[in-house]
C-alpha positions as CSV (number, residue, x, y, z in Angstrom):
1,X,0.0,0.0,0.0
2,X,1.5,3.6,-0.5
3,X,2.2,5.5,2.2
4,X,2.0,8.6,0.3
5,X,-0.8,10.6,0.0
6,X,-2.2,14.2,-0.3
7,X,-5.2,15.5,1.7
8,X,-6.5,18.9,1.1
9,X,-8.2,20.9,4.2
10,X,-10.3,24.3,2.8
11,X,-11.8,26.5,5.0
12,X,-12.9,29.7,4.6
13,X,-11.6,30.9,8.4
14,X,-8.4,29.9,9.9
15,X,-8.1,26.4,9.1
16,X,-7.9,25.3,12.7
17,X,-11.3,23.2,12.9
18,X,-10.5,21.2,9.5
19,X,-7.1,20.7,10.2
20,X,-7.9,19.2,14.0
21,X,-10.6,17.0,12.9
22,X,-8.1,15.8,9.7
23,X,-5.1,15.1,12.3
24,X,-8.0,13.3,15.0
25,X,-9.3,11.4,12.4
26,X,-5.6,10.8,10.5
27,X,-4.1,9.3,13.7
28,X,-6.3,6.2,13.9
29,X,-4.3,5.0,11.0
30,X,-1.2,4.7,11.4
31,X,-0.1,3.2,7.8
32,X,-1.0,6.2,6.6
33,X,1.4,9.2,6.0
34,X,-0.4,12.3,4.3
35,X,1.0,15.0,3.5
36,X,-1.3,18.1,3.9
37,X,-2.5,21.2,1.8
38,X,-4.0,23.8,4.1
39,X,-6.5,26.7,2.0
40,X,-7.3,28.7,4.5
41,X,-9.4,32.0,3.9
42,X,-11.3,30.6,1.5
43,X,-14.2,33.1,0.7
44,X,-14.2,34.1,-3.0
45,X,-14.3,32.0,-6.2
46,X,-11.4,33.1,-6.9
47,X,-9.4,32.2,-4.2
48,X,-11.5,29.0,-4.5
49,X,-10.0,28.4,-8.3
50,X,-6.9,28.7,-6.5
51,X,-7.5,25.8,-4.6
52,X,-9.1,23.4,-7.1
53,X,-6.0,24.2,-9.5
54,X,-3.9,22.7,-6.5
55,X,-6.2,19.6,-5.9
56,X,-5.9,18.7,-9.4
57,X,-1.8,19.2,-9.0
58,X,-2.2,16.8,-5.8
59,X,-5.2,14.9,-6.2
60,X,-6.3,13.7,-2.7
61,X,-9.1,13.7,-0.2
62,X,-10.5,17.0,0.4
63,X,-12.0,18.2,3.6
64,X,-13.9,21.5,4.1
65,X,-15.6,24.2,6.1
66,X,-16.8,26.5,4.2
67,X,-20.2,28.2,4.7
68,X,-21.3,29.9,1.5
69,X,-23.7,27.6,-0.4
70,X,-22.2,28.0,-3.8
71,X,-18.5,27.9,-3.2
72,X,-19.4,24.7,-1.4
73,X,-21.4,23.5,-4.8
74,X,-18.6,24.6,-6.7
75,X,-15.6,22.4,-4.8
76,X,-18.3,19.5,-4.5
77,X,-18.8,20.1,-8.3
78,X,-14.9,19.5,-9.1
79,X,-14.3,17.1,-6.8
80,X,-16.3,14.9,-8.3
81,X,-15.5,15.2,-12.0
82,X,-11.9,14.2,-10.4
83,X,-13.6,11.3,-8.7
84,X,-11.9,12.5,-4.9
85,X,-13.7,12.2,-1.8
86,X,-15.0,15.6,-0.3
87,X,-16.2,15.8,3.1
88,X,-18.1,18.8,4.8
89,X,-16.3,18.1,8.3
90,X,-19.1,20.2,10.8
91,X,-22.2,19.9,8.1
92,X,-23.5,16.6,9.8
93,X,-23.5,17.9,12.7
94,X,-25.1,21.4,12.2
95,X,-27.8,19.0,10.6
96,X,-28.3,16.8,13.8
97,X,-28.7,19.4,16.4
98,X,-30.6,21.5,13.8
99,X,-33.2,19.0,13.6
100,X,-32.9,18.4,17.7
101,X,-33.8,21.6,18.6
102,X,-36.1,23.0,15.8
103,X,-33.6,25.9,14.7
104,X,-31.4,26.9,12.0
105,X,-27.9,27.7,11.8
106,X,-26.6,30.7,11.1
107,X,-24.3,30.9,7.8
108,X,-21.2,32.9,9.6
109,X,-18.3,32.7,8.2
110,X,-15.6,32.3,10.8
111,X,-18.8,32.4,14.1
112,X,-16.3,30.5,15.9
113,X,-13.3,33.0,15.7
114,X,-15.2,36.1,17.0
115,X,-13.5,38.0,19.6
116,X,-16.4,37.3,22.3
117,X,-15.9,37.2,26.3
118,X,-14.7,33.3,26.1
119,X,-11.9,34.8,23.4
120,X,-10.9,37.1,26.4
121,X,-10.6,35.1,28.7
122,X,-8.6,32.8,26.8
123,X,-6.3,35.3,26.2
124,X,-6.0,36.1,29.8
125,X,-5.4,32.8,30.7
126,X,-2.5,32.1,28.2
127,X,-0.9,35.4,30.0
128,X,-1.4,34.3,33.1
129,X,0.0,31.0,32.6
130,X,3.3,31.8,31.0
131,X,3.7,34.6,33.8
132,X,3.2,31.8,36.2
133,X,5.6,28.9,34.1
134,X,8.2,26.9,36.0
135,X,7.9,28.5,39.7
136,X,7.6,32.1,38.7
137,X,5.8,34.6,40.3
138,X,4.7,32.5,43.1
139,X,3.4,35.0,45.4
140,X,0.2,35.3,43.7
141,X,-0.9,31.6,42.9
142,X,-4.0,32.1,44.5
143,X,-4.8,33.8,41.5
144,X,-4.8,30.6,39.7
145,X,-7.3,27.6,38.7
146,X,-5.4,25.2,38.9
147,X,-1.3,24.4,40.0
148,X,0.7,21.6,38.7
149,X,3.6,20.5,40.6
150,X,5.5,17.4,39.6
151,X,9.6,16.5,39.4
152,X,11.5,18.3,35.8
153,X,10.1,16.4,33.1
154,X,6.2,15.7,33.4
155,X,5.0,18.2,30.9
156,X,4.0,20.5,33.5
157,X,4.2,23.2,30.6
158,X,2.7,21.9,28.0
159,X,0.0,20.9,30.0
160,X,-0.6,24.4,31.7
161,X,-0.6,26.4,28.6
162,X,-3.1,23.6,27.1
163,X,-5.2,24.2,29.9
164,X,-4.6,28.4,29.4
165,X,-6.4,27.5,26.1
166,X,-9.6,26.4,27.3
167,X,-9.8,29.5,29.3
168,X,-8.0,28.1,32.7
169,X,-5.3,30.3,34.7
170,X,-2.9,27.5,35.5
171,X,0.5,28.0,37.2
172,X,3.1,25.0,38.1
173,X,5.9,24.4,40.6
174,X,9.0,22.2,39.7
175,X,9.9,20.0,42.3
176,X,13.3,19.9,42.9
177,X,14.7,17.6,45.7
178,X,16.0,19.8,48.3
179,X,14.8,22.7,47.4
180,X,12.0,24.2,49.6
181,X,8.6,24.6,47.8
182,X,7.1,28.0,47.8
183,X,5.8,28.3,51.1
184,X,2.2,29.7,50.2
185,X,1.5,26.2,47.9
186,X,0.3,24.3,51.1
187,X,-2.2,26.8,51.7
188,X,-3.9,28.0,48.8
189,X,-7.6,28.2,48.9
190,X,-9.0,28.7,45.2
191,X,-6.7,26.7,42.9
192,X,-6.7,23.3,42.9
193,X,-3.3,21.9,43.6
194,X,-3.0,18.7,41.3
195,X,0.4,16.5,41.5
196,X,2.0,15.1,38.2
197,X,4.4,11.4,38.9
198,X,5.8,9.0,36.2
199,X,7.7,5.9,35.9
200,X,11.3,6.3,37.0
201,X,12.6,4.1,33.9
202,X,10.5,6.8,31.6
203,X,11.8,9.7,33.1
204,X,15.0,8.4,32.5
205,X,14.4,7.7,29.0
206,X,13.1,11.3,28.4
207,X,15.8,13.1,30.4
208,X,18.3,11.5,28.9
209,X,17.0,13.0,25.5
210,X,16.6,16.3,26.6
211,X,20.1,16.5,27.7
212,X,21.6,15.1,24.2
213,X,19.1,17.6,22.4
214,X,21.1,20.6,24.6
215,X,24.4,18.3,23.5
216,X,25.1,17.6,27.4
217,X,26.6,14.3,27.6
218,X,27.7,14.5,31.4
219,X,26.2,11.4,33.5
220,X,24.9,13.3,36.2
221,X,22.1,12.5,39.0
222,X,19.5,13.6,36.4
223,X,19.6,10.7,34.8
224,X,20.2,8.3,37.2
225,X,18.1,6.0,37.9
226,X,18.0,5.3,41.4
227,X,18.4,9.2,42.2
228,X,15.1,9.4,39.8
229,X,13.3,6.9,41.8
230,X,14.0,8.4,45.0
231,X,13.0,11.9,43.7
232,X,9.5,10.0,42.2
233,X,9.1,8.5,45.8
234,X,9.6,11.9,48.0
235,X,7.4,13.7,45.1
236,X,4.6,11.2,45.5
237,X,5.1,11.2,49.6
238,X,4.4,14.9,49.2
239,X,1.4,14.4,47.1
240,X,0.0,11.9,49.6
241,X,0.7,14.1,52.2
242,X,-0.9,17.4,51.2
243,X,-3.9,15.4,50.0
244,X,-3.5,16.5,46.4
245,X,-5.0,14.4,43.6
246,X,-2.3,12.7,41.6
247,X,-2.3,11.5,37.8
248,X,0.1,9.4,36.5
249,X,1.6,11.0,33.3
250,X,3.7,7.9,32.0
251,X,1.9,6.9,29.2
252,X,-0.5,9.7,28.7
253,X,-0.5,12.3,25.7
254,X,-0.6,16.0,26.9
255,X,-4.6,15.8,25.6
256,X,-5.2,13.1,27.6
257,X,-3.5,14.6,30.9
258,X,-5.5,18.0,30.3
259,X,-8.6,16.2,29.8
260,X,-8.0,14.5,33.1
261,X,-7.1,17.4,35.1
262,X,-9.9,19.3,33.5
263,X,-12.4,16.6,35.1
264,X,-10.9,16.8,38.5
265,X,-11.1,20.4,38.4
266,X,-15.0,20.4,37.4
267,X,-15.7,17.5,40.6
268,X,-13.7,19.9,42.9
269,X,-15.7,22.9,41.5
């Protein structure tokens, strides 16, 4: 079977929603290795010819969100005379809860994009996170939704500024054996203080590739293995201590971790 194949994502707003429902849908096949044409900004036919002149260069599938009725008639149109697939990615959907609740949706282009209250906030929250990334600014982490604190390694950022994305103020605190934890973290009142552990041997594995990405090749307790399992052991004896809920990062994607803390946050709520 070849690998190689193109798939083209058209939208007439950023190109975000396509291309995340292409790369969700993409992953559950792993024999397949597309290479992708994002259109983004789609709203004219002529920017639309654009686009059909580069499907027929690539021919592949073609998946779209556009609104207006007759540039969608138009790609529909050519995609068939080329025999491709073409797949209205939200259409079904609009149709279901259309018909669920008796009303019709409204033909916006980019709806989802507006800079409303939610956009804001977002925005906030990404500021807040990275002024609040890696221990800084720690006098004020009452401020925040939610804290991570877990030993170097755990995806504490990534996680936080995922979270800063759905709107969430989220701060987190290395843990560093020997070093004293901010003392206001044992105290705080709003946020909800969530603890991040993973396997020792894993740790390893990823520390050991961050140093040779930084082109450190010094053995040092970093990487050690027994010094890694007894800084996992006091982290978790901390956690345990303090009460805080704990998830298990070892063999979870950053989505998955987020979606987790996101629930414990909503219970705790």
């Amino acid at each position: 079977m070849n690998k190689d194949f193109h798939i083209h994502l058209v939208s007439d707003s950023t190109g975000e929603t396509v291309s995340s429902v292409a790369r969700s849908v993409l992953s559950q096949f792993e024999e397949i290795d597309p290479e992708e044409h994002i259109w983004s900004l789609v709203r004219t036919a002529g920017q639309l010819e654009k686009v059909i002149d580069g499907i027929k260069e690539n021919p592949g599938v073609v998946l779209y969100t556009i609104i207006n009725r007759d540039l969608q008639a138009k790609l529909l149109k050519a995609c068939k005379n080329m025999k491709l697939p073409c797949v209205a990615v939200l259409s079904r959907v609009a149709r279901e809860i259309s018909a669920y609740f008796g009303v019709e949706a409204k033909d916006s282009v980019g709806r989802q994009h507006e800079l409303d209250e939610e956009y804001f906030q977002r925005v906030e929250a990404i500021n807040f996170t990275l002024a609040h990334d890696d221990g800084q600014n720690t006098d004020n982490l009452e401020g925040a939704d939610i804290v991570l604190v877990g030993v170097s390694r755990t995806s504490k950022t990534p996680t936080c500024v995922y979270l800063s994305y759905r709107g969430l103020n989220a701060a987190n605190v290395p843990y560093v054996k020997g070093c004293p934890l901010p003392e206001n973290l044992t105290s705080l009142e709003n946020p909800l203080v969530i603890g991040l552990v993973i396997s020792p041997e894993r740790l390893v594995q990823i520390r050991k590739s961050r140093l040779l990405a930084l082109h450190e090749k010094k053995d040092t307790s970093y990487v050690d293995l027994g010094a890694i399992k007894e800084e996992v052991l006091e982290a978790k004896k901390l956690f345990a201590k303090q009460g805080w809920p704990v998830i298990d990062v070892t063999r979870k994607s950053i989505e998955e971790t987020t979606a987790n803390i996101i629930q414990l946050y909503n219970e705790n709520k």
